[in-house]
N, C-alpha and C positions, 0 to 999 in steps of 0.2 A: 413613554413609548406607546405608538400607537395600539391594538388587536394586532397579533399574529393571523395573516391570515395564508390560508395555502393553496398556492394553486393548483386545482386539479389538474393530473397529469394527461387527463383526458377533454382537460379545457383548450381548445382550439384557437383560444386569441392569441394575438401577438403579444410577444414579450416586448415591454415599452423602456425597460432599464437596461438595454445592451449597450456594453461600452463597445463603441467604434474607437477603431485605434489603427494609426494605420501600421501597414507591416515594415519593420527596419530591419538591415541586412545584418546579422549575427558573426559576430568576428571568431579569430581560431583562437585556442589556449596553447601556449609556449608549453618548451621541456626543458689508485693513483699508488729489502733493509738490507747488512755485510751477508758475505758468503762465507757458514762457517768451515772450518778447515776440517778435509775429510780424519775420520778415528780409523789408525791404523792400528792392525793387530799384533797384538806383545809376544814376541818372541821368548818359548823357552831358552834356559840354560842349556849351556854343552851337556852340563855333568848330569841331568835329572829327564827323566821321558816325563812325558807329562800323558795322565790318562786321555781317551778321547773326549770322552765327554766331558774333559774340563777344557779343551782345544777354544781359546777365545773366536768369537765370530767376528770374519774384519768385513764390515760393510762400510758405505759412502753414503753420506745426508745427501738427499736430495737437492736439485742446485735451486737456489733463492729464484723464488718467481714460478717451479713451475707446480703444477696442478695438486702434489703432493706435501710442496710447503706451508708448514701449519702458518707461518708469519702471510703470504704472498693470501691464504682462503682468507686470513684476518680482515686484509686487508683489504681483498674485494668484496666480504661484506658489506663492512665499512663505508667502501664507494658505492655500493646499488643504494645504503640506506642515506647517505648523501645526495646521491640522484634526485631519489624518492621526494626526499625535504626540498628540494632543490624546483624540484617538476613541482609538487603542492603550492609552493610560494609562485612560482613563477604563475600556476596559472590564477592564483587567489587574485593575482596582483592584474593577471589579463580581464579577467569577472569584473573589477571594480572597475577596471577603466571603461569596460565596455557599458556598465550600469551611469558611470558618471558623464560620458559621451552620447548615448542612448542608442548605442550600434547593438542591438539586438531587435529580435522578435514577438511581436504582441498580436494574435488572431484578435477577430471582430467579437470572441466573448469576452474579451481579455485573459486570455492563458498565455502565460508565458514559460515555454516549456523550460530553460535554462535556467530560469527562476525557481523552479518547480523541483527538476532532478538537483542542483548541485545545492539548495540549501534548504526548502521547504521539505521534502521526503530528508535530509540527511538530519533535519531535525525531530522527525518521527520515528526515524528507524530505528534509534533507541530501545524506543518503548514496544515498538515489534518487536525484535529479534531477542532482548533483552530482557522486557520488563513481562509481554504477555507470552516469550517463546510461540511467535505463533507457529500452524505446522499445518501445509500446504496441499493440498491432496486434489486430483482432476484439472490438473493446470494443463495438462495435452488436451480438453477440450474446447480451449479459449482459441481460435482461429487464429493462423500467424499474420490475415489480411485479411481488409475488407471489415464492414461496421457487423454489430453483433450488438444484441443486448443483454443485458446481465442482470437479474432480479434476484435480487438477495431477501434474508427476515431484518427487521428490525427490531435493537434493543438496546438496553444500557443506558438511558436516561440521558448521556450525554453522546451525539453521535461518531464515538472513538470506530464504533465498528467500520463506516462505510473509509475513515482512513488510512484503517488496517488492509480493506478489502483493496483499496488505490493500492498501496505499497506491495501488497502480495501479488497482484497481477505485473505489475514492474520487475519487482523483482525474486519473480522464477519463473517469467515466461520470456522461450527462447529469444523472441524479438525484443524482449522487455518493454511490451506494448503502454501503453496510458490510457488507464480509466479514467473517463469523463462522468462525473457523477451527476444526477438531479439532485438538487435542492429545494426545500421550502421558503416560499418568499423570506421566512423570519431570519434565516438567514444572512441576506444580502440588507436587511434592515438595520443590523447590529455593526458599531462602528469599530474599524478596525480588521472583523472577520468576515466583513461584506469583498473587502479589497483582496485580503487571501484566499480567500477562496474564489474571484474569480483568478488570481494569478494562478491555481490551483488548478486550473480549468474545469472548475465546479458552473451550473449553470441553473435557470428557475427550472423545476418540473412540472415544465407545460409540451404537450405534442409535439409546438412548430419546432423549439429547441433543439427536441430530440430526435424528430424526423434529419432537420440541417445536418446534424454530429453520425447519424446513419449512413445518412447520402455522403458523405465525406470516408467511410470508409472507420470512421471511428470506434472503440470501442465506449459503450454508455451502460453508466452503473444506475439503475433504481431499486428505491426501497420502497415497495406499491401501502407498506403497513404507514408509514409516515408517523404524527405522531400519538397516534393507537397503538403502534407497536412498541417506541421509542420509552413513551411514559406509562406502560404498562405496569399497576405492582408486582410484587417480588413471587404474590401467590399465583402468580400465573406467567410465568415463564417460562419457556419456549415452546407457549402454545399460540398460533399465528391467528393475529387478526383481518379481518377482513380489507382484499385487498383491492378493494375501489371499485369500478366499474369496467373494468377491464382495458383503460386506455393504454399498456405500454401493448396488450395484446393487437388493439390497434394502430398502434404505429409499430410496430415489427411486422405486420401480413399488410401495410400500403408498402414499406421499403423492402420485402424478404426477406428480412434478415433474419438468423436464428435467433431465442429466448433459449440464455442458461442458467438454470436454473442454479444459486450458489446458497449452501446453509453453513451462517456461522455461528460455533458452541463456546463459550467463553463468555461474550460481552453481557449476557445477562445477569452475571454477579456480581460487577465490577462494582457498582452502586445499586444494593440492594436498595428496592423503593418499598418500605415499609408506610410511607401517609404520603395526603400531596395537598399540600395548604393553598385550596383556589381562590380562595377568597385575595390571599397574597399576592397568586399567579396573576387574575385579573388584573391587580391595582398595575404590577407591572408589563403587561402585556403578553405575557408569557402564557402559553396553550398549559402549561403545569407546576410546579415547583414541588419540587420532589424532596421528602424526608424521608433519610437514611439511617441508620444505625449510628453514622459518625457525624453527617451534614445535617442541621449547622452545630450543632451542639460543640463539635471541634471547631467553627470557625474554618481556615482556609484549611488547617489540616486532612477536616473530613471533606475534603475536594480532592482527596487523592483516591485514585481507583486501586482498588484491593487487584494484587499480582495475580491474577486468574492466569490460567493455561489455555490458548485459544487453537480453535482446528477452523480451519475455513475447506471448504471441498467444492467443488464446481462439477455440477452435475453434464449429462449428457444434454448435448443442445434438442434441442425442441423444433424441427424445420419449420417453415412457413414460406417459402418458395416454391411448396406447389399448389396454392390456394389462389384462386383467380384473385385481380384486384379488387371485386366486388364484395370477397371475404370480409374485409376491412368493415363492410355496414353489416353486417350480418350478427344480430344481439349473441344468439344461440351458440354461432361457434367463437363469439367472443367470451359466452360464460364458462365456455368447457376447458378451454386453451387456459384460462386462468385458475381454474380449478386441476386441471393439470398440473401447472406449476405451483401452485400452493401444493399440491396433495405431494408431489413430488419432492420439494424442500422440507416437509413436516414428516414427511417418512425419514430424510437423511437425518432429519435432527435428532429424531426417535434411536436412529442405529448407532450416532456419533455417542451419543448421552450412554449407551448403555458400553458402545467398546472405553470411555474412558476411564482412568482409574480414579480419578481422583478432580478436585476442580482446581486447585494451583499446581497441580503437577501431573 
């Protein structure tokens, strides 16, 4: 494989690997005992009074079917959780036909949202909800409309974080909006993860890209540390590396959009980076190759990320709507606005790290 190489996000060429695709119309997904005999009450004998309190109680079983009969709740469990199986197949069965007919939708990045929520997220969410318990906090600042940008830290050797940060904005925010993330060319290089991740609606992280996905009203995730932050060692985690030359600052103050600032705590234990054999990285093209505690010494074992407890938190946005258009060429307030948002996400990280209690729990 060839150099990793990465496009800066404030490199203004055109992106020359966009899949065109054209758009197809997205079809819909499709979507039951005796009556016992009522207990009458036992009449005393002539001969004997019977006390009151031993006076048997004559009530009526309630009649079959209605709200009170335990058989009639049984059994409308039963059918809702029949439904249920019922609606799951039916639509599994609508999804493939619509995949094996190609009666869906594909934008000009290649995202294909239907792709994306019903099996790409439903095969992460696992490991959110599950494996790293993530826990969501500042999700009322993400805009219910209109495009926004989102600058998060980078870390974790492998980049679990930015599709933790996708699933968290899905799903706890009210519209259950989609994060468009930037990517490094190495990325779309690699075979196999080059195609998910554009079905993903992942895209290169260069300006034109991210400007297009602004002007569109989209939401857009970057991570400005790349990978300075990603393949940082272990002794220096989550202190923030330098985050480029301030181009997402420029493309947020040419489209207005706000910058919010997001600091995630978790991802930097997942794969502690105790060495990084470059000499290796080189031969494979790899910007790193990261030794861990378990990798490789276990083999694929130590490719399992240690159950860490993550917190993601989304800061107040940052305006840039009132800055003329000419803001955009202007060095000075593009050094400040990004030193803003760094200073800004290195203080969250600071107060998250000190209210948690522990790192897997």
């Amino acid at each position: 494989m060839a150099d990793a190489k990465v496009i800066p996000f404030d490199d203004d060429r055109s992106r020359g690997s966009a899949v065109q695709r054209p758009a197809r119309r997205r079809g819909a997904g499709s979507r039951r005992k005796g009556e016992p005999a009522a207990v009458h009450g036992v009449q005393p004998l002539p001969a004997r009074t019977i006390p009151q309190d031993d006076v048997p109680v004559t009530r009526e079983e309630p009649a079959a079917g209605s709200p009170a009969d335990p058989a009639a709740g049984e059994a409308a469990v039963e059918g809702s959780r029949g439904d249920g199986w019922e609606q799951r197949i039916a639509g599994g069965l609508s999804f493939l036909r619509r995949r094996l007919t190609g009666d869906y939708e594909v934008d000009d990045f290649g995202y294909d949202q239907e792709l994306t929520e019903q099996v790409l997220m439903s095969m992460v969410r696992p490991l959110y909800e599950k494996y790293f318990r993530v826990e969501v906090k500042g999700i009322e600042n993400i805009p219910s409309e209109g495009g926004a940008l989102i600058v998060a830290n980078h870390s974790g050797t492998l980049p679990l974080d930015g599709l933790m940060m996708q699933v968290a904005v899905h799903d706890n925010h009210p519209d259950n909006r989609h994060l468009r993330l930037l990517a490094a060319d190495l990325v779309f290089m690699l075979p196999v993860v080059n195609e998910l991740a554009r079905k993903a609606g992942h895209t290169l992280a260069c300006a034109e890209d991210a400007e297009r996905l602004l002007r569109r009203g989209e939401l857009v995730g970057v991570m400005p540390e790349g990978f300075k932050g990603i393949g940082k060692p272990f002794s220096e985690r989550y202190k923030l590396q330098r985050f480029g030359r301030g181009g997402f600052v420029s493309t947020a103050l040419r489209q207005g959009t706000p910058i919010i600032p997001c600091s995630i705590v978790g991802a930097e234990e997942i794969y502690p980076m105790i060495g990084n054999a470059k000499t290796l990285a080189r031969l494979l093209g790899f910007p790193y190759f990261p030794i861990t505690p378990t990798f490789p010494w276990l083999g694929p074992l130590g490719a399992v990320p240690l159950p860490t407890k993550w917190t993601i938190q989304f800061g107040e946005p940052i305006r840039t709507d009132g800055y003329p258009p000419e803001a955009a060429e202007d060095p000075m307030l593009m050094f400040n606005l990004t030193d803003q948002v760094r200073e800004q996400i290195q203080h969250t990280l600071y107060k998250l790290l000190v209210q948690r209690r522990s790192v897997f729990f």
